[in-house]
N, C-alpha and C positions, 0 to 999 in steps of 0.2 A: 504494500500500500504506500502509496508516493501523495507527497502533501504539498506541492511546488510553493504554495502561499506560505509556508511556514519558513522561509528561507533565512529572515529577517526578526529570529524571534530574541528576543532580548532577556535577560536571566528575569528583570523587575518582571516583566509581560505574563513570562511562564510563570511566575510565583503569584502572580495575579490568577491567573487562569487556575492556578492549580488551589488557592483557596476558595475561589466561587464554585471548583468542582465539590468542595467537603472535604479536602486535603487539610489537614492542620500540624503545624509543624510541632515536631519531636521535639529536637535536639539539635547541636552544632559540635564539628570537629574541625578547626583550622576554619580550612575555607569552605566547608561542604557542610551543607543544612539538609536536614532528614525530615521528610512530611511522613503522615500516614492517613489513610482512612479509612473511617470505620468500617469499610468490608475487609480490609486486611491491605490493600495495595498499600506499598510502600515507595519513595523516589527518593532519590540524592541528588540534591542540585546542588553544583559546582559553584560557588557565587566569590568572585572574585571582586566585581563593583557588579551595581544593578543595568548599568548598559550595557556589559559585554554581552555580546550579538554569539548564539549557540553556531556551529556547524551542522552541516546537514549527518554526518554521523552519529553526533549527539543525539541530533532531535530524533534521528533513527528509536535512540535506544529509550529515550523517552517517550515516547509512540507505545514501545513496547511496555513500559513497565508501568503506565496506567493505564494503559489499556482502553484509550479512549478512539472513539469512532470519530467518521467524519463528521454527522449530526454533532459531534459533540464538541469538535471543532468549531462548528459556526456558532453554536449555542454559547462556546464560551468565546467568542471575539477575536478567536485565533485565526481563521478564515474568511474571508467575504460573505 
């Protein structure tokens, strides 16, 4: 599943996104902050400052590890 809109997504944007999905952060280690929600998915975002702009690998592996659809995409503002 390929998300071309997501190219340009920035650490603030994602941590945005991921607390209006019900992600609520954990914890922190150095530079990496740990969400979780209540169904059990868990993410680690890298957050070095709030504008660094992810890579298309990253956002790969974040794709993967909440597990969120395209609908869920738009719903959260990550999308058009």
């Amino acid at each position: 599943m390929t998300h071309p809109g997501l190219r340009g997504i920035t650490v603030g944007r994602l941590i945005a996104a991921l607390e209006r999905d019900g992600f609520l952060f954990e914890r922190s280690r150095g530079s990496h902050l740990r969400y979780r929600h209540a169904d059990g998915r868990q993410i680690t975002v890298a957050f070095h400052h709030s504008g660094a702009t992810f890579k298309p690998w990253m956002l790969h592996s974040i794709i993967r590890e909440t597990r969120w659809t395209d609908a869920d995409f738009t719903r959260l503002g990550l999308i058009g």
